[in-house]
N, C-alpha and C positions, 0 to 999 in steps of 0.2 A: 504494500500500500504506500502510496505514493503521500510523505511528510513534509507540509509547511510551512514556517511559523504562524500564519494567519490564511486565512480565506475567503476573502467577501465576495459575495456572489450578488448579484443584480438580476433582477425579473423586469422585463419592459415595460417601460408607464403606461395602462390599461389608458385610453383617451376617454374622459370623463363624459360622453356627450350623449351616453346610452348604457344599457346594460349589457354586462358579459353573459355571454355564450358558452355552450360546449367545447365550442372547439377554440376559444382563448385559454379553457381552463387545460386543454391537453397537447394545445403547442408549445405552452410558456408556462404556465405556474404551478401547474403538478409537479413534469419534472425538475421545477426548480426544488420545490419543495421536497422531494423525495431525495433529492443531493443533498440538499440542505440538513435534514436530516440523519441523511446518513454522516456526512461530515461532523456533526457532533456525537455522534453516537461515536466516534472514530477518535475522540479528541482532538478536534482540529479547532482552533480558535476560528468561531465563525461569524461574519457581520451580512445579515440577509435582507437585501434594501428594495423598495418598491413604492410605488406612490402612484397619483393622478396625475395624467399629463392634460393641463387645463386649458389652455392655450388655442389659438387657431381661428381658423373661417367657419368651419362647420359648426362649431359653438355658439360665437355669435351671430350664424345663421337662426340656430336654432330658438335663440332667445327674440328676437326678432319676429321669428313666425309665433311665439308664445307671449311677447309684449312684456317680456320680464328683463330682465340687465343678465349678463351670461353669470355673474354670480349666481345666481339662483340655478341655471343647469348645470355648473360644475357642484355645486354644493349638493343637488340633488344625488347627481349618480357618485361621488366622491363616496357619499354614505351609503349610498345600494352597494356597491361593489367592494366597499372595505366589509360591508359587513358580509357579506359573499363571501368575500377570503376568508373571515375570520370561522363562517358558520363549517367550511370545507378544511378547518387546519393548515391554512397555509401559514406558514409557521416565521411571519418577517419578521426580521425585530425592529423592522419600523419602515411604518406605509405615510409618504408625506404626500404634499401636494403642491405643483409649479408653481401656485398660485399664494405663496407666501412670502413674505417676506427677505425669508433668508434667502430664497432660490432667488429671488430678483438682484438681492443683494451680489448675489457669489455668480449670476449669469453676466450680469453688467460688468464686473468685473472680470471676466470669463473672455466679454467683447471690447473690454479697455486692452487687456495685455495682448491679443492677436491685432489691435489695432495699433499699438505700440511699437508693436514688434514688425510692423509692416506687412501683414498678411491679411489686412481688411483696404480693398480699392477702392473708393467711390465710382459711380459711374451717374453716367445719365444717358437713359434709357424712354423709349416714348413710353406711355400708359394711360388707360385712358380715367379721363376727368369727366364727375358730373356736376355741369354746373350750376343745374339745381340747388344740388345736395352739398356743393363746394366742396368736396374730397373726392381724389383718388380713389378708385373703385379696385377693390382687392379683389384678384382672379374668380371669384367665385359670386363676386355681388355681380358678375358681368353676364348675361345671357345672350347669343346671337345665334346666325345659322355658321353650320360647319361646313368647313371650305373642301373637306374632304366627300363629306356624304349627303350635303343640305341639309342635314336637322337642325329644326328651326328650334329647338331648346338644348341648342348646347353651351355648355360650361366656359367662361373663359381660363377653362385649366386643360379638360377635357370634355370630349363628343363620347358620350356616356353609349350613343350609338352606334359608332363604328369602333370607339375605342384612343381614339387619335389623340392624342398631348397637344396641346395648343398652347400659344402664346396667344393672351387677348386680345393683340390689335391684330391677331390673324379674321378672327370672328366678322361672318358677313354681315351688317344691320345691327351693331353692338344694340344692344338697351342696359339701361341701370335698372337692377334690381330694387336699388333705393326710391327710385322717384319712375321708373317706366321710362323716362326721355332719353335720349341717345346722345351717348358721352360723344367727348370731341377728345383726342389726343396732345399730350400736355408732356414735356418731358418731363421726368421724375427723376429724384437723385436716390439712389441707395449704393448702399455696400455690398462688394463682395469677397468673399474667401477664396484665396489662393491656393485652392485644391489641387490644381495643375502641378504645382510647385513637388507635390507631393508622390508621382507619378513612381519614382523609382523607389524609394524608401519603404512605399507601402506593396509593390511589388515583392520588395526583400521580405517583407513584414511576413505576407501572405506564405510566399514558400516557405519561408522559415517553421511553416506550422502543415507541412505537406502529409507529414506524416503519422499527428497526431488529431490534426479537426477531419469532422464528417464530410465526405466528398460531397455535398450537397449545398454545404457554406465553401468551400475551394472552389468550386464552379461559379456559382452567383458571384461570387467578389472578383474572379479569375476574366469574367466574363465584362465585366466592368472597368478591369482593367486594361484588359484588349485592345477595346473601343479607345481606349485614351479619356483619362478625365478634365473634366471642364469646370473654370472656377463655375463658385455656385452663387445665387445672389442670396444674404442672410437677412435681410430687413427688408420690410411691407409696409406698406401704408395700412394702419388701421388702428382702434381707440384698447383691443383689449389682447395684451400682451405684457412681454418685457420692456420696458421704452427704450430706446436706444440711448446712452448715456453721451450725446455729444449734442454740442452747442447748434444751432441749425436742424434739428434732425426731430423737431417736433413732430408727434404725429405719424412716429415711423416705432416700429416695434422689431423686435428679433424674431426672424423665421421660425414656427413651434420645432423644425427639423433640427434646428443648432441648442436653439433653447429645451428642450428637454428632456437630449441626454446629460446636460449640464446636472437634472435634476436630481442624479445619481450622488453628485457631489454633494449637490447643497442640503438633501435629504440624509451625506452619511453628518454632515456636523448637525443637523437638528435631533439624529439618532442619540451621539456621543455626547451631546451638550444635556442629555441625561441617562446616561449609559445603559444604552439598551441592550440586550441581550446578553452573549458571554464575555466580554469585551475583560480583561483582565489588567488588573492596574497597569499602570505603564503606556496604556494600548487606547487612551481617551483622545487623544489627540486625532481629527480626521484626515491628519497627513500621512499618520503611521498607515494608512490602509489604501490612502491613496498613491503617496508619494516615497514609499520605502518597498526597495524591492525586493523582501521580504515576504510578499502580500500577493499570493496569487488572487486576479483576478477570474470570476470567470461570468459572463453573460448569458443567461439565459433566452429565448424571442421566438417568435414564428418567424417564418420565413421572408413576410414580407418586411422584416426589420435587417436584414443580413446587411444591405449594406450600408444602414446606416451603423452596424456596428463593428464591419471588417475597414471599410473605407472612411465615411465623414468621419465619425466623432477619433477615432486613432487617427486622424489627420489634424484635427482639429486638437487634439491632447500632444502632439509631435511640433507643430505650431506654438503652444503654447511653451510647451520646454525649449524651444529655441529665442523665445523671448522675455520668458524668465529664466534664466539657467540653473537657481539655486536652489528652485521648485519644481522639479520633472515628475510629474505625472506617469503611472504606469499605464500600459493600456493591454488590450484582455488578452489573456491566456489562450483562453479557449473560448469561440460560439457556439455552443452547440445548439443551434437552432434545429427547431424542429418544421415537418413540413405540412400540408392543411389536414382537418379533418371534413372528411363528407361524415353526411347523414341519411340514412338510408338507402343508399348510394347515388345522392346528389348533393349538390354544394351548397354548403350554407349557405342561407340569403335571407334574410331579414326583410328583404322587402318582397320578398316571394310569399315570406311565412314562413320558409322552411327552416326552421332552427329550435333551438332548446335553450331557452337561457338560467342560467347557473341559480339565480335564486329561485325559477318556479321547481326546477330537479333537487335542489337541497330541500324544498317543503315535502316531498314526498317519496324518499329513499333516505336510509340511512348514510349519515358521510362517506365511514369508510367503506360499505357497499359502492357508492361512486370512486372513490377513489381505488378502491382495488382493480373494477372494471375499468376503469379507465387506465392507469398503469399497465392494462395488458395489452390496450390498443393504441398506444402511443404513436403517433406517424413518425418516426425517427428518420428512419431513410426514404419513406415512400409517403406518398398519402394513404391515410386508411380514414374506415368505415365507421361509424357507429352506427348498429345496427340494436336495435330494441331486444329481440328475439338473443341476438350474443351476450348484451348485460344482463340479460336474465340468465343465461346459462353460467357465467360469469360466477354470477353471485351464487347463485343454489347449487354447481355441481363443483365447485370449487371452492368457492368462499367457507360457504354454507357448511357441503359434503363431506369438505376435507379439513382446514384448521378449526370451523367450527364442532365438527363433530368431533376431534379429538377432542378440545375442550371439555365437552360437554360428560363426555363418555367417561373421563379422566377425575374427573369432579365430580358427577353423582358416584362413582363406583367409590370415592374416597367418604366421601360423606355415608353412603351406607355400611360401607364395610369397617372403618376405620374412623369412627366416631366426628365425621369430619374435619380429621387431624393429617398435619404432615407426618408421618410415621418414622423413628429411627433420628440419624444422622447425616451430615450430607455424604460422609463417606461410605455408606449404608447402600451400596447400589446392586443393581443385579449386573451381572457380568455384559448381559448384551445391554443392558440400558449405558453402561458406562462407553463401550464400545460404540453406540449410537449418537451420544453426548459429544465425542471424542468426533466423531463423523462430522458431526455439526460444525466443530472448531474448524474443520478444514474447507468443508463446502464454505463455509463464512468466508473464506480466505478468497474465492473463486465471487463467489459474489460482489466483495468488495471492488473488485476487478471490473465487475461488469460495471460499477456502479462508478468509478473513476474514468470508465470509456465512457461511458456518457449511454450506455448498452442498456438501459433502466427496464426494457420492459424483460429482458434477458434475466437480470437483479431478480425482478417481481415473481417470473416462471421458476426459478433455479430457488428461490424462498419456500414459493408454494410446495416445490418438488421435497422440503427438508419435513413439511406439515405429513406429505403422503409417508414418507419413511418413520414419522411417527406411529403414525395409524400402523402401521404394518407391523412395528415393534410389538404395538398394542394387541394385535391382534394374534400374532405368532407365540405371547409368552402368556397370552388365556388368562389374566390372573383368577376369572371367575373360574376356573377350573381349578388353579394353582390352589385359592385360598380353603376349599377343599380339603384337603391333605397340611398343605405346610402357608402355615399364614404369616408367618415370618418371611418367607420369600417370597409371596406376593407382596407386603408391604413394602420390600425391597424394589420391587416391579413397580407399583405406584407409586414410590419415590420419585425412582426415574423415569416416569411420566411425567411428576410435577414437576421435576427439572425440565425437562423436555421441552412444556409448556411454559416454563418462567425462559429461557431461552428460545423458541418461537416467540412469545411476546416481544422480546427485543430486534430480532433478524425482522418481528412484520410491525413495527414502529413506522419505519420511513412508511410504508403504507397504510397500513391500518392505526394508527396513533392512538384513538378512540377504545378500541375493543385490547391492544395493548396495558393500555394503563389499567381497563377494568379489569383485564387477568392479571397484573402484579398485585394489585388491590386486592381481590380473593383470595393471592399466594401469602398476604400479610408481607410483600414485598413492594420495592423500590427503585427503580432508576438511580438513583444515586450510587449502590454499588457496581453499576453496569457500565459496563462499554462492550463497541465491538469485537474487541481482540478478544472478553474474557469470559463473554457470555454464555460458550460452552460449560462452561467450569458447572460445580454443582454450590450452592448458594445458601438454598431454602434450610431456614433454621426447624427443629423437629420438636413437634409437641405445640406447631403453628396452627392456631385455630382458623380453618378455612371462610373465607366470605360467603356470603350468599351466592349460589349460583346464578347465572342467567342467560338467555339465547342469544348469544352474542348478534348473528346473521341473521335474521329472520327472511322464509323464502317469500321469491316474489310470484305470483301466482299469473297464470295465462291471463287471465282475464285482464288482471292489472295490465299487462303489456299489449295485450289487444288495445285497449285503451289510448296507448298509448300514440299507438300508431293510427288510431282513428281520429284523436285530436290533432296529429299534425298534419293528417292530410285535410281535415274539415278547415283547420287555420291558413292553408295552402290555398286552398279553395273560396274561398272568403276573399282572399286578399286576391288570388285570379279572378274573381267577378265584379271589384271592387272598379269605379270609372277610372279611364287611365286616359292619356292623350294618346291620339293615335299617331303613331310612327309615320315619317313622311315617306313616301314610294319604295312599301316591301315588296322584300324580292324572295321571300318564302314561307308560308304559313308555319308558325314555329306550337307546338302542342303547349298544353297547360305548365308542362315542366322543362319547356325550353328545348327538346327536342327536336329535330325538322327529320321527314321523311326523307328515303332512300331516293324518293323522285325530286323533291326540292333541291338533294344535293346536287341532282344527275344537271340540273341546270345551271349548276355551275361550273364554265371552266377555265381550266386553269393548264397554263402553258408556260413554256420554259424562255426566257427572252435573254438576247444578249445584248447587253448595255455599249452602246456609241458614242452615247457622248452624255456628259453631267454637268451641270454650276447650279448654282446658288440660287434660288428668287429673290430680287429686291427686295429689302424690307420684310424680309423674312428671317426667323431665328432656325426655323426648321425644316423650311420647305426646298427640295431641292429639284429641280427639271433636268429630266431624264429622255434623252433619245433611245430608244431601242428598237431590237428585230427582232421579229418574230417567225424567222424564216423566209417566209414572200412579202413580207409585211413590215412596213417601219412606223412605228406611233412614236408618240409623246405620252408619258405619266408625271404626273407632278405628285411625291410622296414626303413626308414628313418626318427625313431620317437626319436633316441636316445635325443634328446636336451630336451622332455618333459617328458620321461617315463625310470625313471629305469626295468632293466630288470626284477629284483626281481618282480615288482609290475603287471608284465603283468602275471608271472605266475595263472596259473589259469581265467584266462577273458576266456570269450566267445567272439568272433570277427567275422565282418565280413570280403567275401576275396574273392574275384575274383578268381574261381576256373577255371577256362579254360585259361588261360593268357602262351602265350608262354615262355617257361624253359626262366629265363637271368642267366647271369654273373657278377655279384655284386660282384667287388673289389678279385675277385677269390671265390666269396660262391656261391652256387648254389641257385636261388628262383624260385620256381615253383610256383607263385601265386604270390596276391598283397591284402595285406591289404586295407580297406577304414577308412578312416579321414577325422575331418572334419577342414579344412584349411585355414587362413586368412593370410593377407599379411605378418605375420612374421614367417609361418608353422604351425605344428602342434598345436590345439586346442585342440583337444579330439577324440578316438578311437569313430568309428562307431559299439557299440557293442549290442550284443541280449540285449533285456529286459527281466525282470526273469531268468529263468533256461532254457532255448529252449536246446532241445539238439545239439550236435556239427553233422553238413551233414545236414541240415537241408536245403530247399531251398528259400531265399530272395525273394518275388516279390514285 
């Protein structure tokens, strides 16, 4: 097992603007917490940090369409979702929020020392102005038609319809969301970080960890890197944020992207400044954990956080140590991000209906019933399922069958036969229970393993597997037969069952924490003499008057899970029949859960082009005009890749392109087609192009 001096682990700031979900609690805060856990059970000095990230457009959207001030939405869901963590045992030692004081204090300060140090640019940039409303209108207060696919309610961020990134003075017919009237373009000054600067350091950075992070985070960051990075701009026009700390600069706030992972920092001094958790004299100071490299870090996140925590913020903490030199910042260890969960084997969507969120599943399941089932389907390397029908088998043929039944079986058979007493001494064991015991200490040794690779649901399987070799013990040395004949060696027998069981209760802590404590509490036992290293050993003092029993697991029944599945498709369906705008000129009737038939596909196609010639569109950030062939055939596509691909570099690719796609009007170019990409939350990742030499009119299926 891999030894520290300290360990602070980070879970990513839940965005205050809603409630959490299933699949937040199984990309990032479970197996935070199940590390987390296991890290002190290991004696690692551990500091476990998380909070709201309050910040953004979407919030003050949201307060806006409710006529309240975004205080009142962050405050709302701050308190739903901490008490969510709190009701599921996520075990922080301290959950803050952006939106306080000390974070404003230690972000501004955060954008003073990279400003300092010469890594924040001004620029000026056009943007649009409503001069109704006399402000800049932030990407998202902007509504126009998209120059890619004509929907007439697209985002000035993104076309929610085709999917496309925008720049807002790209938008056909801007309107202001504030007032309705159509802004006029004004230039605007903001800052930005010199990301660029950073190209090769964090390349080094990334390899450097080739051999140790999940190839899942090596690719996304890898992938990003590729492309070559582009400064980024860190300030907005808008009323509710960090304000930017410079003279001139009213009215302008820190981008929530820069601002809060800061929040990691300023949440560990509001941690330290009353010592939360195991923190051990010496170890109050929030530098010892940030700034002494002593302190492994390591990050927790879904997937769509990767690169804000391989690439920005390690650039942005690299930045900051070169402009304060005598305060170096560490940066993470390890990401082990994890990847989406479906549900029922479709994608979560909230605005579909199709989802589960965290506080209505804690009203009606047991915690660590969810937390054990969920532990087994962790998306680590793939996407996976949750499927209603597997939690239920989950819990009743595992939970239930196997550590709760040894429990159970182990405790009444003491209470009747053995006046419900621990019987003997700890040295008092039967030959195979000691032998079993002894098992235990070594599988521990392989789990801890799994559980330092970040392999957790591997940990959870290879735990449960220690519960079965229980039951087997139990049932191969019959005490009900043994006690028969020689009652001395059966109590020797349920001895080491009690042992048994007061060591499962420790190995199933990181997961079941709940049902844990109430079996050392029945053993008239403790946590305090336990760690992972020694939790084989045998403990339990003799002539221990045993606690009340009780069903640790209780089954869940078909019905209930029928149930279940019939309110999420009723919720699914509700929100499908609910009035919606209709989409401007579909090109395929898509079913109730976003499926399109085999014929709808067959009218798409798609062909192989080879690129002649490339530049730039005027007054564009991302648009780039594209000559190509397509065999007998030469078009123009106008695509939206500039921010990752110079033009120079496309000449010559092979590509693929949606050859049937009706003629648009891109910013005055003409496109008769549409390139394919392949897309993640910040745009462009990589051209979808032929492999080898195919020739260009070729056709896709």
């Amino acid at each position: 097992m891999t030894k520290t001096e300290r360990t602070l682990i980070t879970a990513a700031l839940p965005y205050a603007n809603g409630p959490l979900h299933i699949g937040h609690l199984a990309g990032c805060y479970l197996p935070a917490d199940l590390y987390a856990r296991f890290k002190r059970l290991a004696g690692e000095h551990v500091l476990f940090i998380c909070g709201s990230d309050e910040h953004g457009v979407p919030i003050t959207i949201s307060a806006d369409k409710e006529g309240v001030t975004p205080q009142v939405i962050v405050d709302r869901f701050h308190a739903m979702n901490k008490a969510s963590f709190e009701r599921l045992g996520i075990s922080f030692d301290y959950y803050a929020r952006t939106s306080s004081p000390v974070h404003r204090k230690t972000a501004q300060q955060f954008f003073l020392a990279l400003y300092n140090g010469g890594f924040l640019v001004p620029r000026e940039e056009p943007q649009l102005y409503d001069e109704e409303a006399k402000m800049f209108l932030p990407d998202r207060y902007v509504e126009g038609t998209c120059p890619v696919c004509s929907n007439p309610n697209a985002r000035g961020d993104q076309c929610e319809n085709c999917g496309t990134y925008l720049d807002q003075t790209e938008l056909i017919d801007p309107r202001s969301k504030v007032t309705g009237s159509k802004p006029v373009i004004r230039p605007a000054k903001h800052w930005y970080f010199a990301l660029s600067r950073f190209q090769t350091e964090l390349e080094e950075y990334i390899e450097s960890h080739a051999e140790d992070w999940k190839d899942n985070v090596l690719q996304a960051a890898r992938s990003w890197l590729k492309a070559g990075l582009a400064d980024r701009p860190i300030t907005r026009d808008l009323s509710w944020g960090v304000p930017v700390p410079l003279e001139g600069a009213e009215g302008k706030v820190l981008y929530v992207w820069f601002d809060a992972p800061i929040g990691y920092v300023s949440a560990t001094k509001e941690a330290l400044a009353g010592r939360a958790g195991n923190v051990p004299a010496g170890e109050e100071d929030w530098r010892v954990w940030w700034q002494d490299n002593g302190t492994k870090w390591i990050a927790f996140l879904g997937k769509d956080n990767i690169v804000f925590h391989t690439i920005m913020f390690p650039a942005m903490l690299l930045a900051h140590n070169k402009s304060e030199k005598d305060h170096r910042y560490i940066i993470p260890a390890n990401v082990p991000a994890n990847e989406w969960m479906n549900l029922e084997g479709q994608k979560l969507s909230k605005s579909r209906g199709w989802t589960v969120e965290l506080h209505e599943i804690i009203e009606r399941y047991p915690v660590d019933v969810i937390r054990y089932a969920f532990a087994t389907m962790l998306p680590e390397q793939k996407d996976s399922d949750f499927v209603w029908r597997e939690f239920q088998a989950r819990a009743n043929n595992e939970l239930a069958d196997i550590f709760g039944n040894f429990a159970n079986r182990v405790l009444t058979f003491a209470k009747r036969s053995f006046d419900n007493k621990i019987m003997g001494n700890r040295n008092e064991l039967d030959p195979e229970g000691k032998a079993l015991l002894d098992s235990f200490g070594e599988k521990a040794k392989e789990i801890a393993d799994s559980y330092e690779r970040f392999r957790l649901r591997d940990a959870t399987a290879a735990t449960m597997d220690l519960a079965r070799s229980a039951n087997k013990y139990f049932n191969d040395a019959a005490p009900w037969k043994l006690i028969k004949d020689n009652k001395d060696e059966a109590g020797k027998v349920i001895r080491s069952c009690l042992e048994a069981l007061r060591a499962l209760a420790v190995y199933f802590a990181p997961i079941t924490p709940e049902a844990s404590q109430t079996i050392l509490a029945t053993l008239g036992h403790s946590f305090t003499e336990e760690t992972w290293a020694n939790a084989h050993e045998p403990k339990l003092h003799g002539q221990t008057e045993l606690g009340d029993g009780t069903i640790l697991f209780p089954k869940i029944e078909d019905e209930t899970v029928a149930g279940e599945v019939l309110r999420l498709e009723k919720m699914a369906a509700s929100v499908a029949s609910a009035p919606a705008a209709p989409a401007l000129k579909p090109t395929a009737t898509a079913s109730a859960n976003g499926l399109i038939s085999i014929d709808d596909f067959k009218k798409i196609q798609l062909r192989t082009a080879k690129v002649l010639e490339a530049e730039r569109v005027p007054k564009s950030k991302k648009l780039v005009k594209l000559q190509i062939s397509l065999g007998q055939e030469k078009r123009q596509i106008v695509a939206g890749i500039g921010q990752k691909y110079l033009p120079e570099d496309l000449i010559g690719k092979t590509i693929v392109v949606v050859a049937n796609l009706q003629p648009a009007k891109l910013m005055g170019h003409d496109s008769n087609g549409m390139l394919l990409a392949v897309n993640d939350e910040n745009g462009v990742v990589a051209l979808v192009t032929s492999a080898g030499e195919a020739a260009e009119g070729l056709e896709v299926r």
